[in-house]
C-alpha positions in Angstrom: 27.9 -177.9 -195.0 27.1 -177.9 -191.5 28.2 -175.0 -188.9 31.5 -175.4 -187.3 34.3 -173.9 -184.5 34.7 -171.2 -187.3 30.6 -170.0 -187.2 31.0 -169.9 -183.9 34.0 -167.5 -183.3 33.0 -165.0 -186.5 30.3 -164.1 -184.1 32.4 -163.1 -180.7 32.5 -159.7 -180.9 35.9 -158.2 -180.5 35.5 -154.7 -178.7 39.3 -152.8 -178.4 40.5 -150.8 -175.1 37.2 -152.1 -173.1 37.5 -152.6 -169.9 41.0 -150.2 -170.0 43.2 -149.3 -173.1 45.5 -152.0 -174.1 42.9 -154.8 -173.9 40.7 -156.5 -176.5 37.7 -158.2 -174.6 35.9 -161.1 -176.6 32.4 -160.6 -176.3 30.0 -164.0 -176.6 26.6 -162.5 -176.1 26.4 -161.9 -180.2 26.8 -165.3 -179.9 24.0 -165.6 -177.5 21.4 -163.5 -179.4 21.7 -165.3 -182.5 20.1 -168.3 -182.6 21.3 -170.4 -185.2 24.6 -169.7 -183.3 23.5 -170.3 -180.0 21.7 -173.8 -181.0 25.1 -174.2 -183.4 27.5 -173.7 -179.9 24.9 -175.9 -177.5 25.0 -179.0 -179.9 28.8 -179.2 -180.2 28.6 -179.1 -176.2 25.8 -181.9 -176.1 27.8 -183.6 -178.5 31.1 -183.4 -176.8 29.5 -184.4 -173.5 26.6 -186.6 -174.3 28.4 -190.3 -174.0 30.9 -189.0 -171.3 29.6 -189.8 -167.2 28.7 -186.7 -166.0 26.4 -186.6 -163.1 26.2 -182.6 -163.0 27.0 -179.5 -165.0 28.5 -176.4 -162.5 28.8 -172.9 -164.0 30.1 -169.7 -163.1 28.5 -166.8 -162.6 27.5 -165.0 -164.9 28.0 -166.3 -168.5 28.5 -169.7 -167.4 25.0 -169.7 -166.0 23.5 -169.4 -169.3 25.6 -172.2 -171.3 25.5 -174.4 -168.6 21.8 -174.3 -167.5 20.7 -175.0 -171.2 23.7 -177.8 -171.5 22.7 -179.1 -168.4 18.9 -179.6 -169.5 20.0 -180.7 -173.4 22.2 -183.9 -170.9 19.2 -184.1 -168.5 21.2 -183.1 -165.7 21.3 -181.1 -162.5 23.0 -177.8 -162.8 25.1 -176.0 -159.7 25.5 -172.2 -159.7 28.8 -170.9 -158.7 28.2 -167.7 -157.6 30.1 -164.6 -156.7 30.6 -163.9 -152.8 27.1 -162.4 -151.0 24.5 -164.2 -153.7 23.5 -167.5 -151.9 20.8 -167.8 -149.6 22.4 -170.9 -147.8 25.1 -172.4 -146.7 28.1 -171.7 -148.2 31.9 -172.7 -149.1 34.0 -170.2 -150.7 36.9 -169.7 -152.6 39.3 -166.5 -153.0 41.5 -166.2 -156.7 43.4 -163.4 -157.4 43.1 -160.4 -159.7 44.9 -158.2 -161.2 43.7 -155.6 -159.0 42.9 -157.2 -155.5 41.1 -160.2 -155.5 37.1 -161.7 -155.7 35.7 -164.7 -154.1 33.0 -167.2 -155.4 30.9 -169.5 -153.6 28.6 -172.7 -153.4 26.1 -174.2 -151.4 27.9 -176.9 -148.9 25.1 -179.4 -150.4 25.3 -178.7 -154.1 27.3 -181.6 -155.2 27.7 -184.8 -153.4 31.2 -186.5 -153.1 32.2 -188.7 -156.0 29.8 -187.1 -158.4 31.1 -186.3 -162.0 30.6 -182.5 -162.7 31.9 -180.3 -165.9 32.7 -177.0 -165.3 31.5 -174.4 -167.6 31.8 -170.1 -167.8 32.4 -168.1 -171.5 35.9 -167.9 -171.0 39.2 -168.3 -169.6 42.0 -166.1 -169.6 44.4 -165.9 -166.7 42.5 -169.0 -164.9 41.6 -167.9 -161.4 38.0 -168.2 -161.4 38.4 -171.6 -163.2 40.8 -172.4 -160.6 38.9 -171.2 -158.0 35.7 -173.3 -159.2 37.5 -176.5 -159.6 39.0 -176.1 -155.8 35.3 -175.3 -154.6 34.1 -178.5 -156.4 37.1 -180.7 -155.4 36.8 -179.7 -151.4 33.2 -180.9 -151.7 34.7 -184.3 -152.8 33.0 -184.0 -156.9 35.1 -185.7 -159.1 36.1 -182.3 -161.8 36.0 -184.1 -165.3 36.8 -180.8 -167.5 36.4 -177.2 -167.4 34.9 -175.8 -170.8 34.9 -172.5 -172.3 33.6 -171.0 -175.2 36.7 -169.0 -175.3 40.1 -169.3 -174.5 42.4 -166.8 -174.3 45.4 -168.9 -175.0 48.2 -166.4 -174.2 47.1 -164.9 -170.8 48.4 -168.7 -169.4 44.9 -169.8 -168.0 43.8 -173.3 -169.5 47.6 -174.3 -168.9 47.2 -173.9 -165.0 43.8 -175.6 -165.2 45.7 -178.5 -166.9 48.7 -178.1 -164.8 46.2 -178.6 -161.6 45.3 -182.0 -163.2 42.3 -180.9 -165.0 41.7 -181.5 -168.9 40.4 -178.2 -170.5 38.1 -177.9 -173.7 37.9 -174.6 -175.4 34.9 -174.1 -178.2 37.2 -171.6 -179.8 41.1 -170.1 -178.6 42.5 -166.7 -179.5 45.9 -165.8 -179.2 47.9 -162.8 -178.9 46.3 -161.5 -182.1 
């Protein structure tokens, strides 16, 4: 039987009260380190995205970077860092989301996409959306067509993938946790 969804979450690592008490953070880097799960988690990507039109894979510091890059050279694609605030050497557009305790900024070079290209949006996951969000706004103001924004993880509950669907853009998940 071949790996599936199910191979792929047994190996995020759930760590309690980390960052703060009350919260359970999903970690992906097991997930990362092992390899059949790694290669397991890049093929259902490559499969997922290899007959869509994609001119460009974008992901988000710092996770995103790594799932993205090798998804990006499994398509034969370009890949776009999205980077937090200060990181980029050139020209830059930027983007401010919300957190829950003040508020962060990522940013792009003005020339990493050109309008009308086809780009996926990538990071490990999404909870309460914003730095999806903010991604996706960076991409659209540089006139890229946003075709989906993928995660490994979805925290389903913390509302996240719903706004990134409610701003018109189709989400795909490798695996979703709940309130659980």
């Amino acid at each position: 039987m071949l790996p599936s969804v199910d191979f792929i979450r047994d190996r995020i690592r759930t760590v309690p009260d980390w960052p703060r008490e009350g919260v359970t953070f999903r970690d992906v880097t097991p997930v990362f380190q092992d390899p059949r799960a790694f290669r397991v988690l890049v093929d259902l990507l490559v499969y997922r995205y290899m007959d869509k039109r994609i001119d460009l894979i974008a992901g988000i510091d710092a996770r995103g970077f790594i799932i993205g890059s090798v998804l990006a050279y499994e398509l034969n694609l370009g890949f776009v860092p999205i980077r937090k605030k200060g990181k980029l050497p050139y020209l830059t557009v930027a983007e401010e989301y919300e957190l829950e305790y003040g508020s962060a900024a990522i940013e792009m070079h003005t020339d990493a996409v050109l309008p009308g290209q086809r780009v996926l949006v990538i990071d490990d996951l999404i909870a309460t959306g914003g730095t999806m969000l903010a991604a996706v706004k960076l991409l659209q103001r540089l006139q890229a067509d946003v075709v989906e924004a993928a995660a490994i993880i979805d925290l389903d509950g913390l509302g996240g993938s719903a706004a990134v669907r409610a701003a018109g853009v189709p989400v795909f998940p490798v695996c979703v946790f709940g309130g659980e």
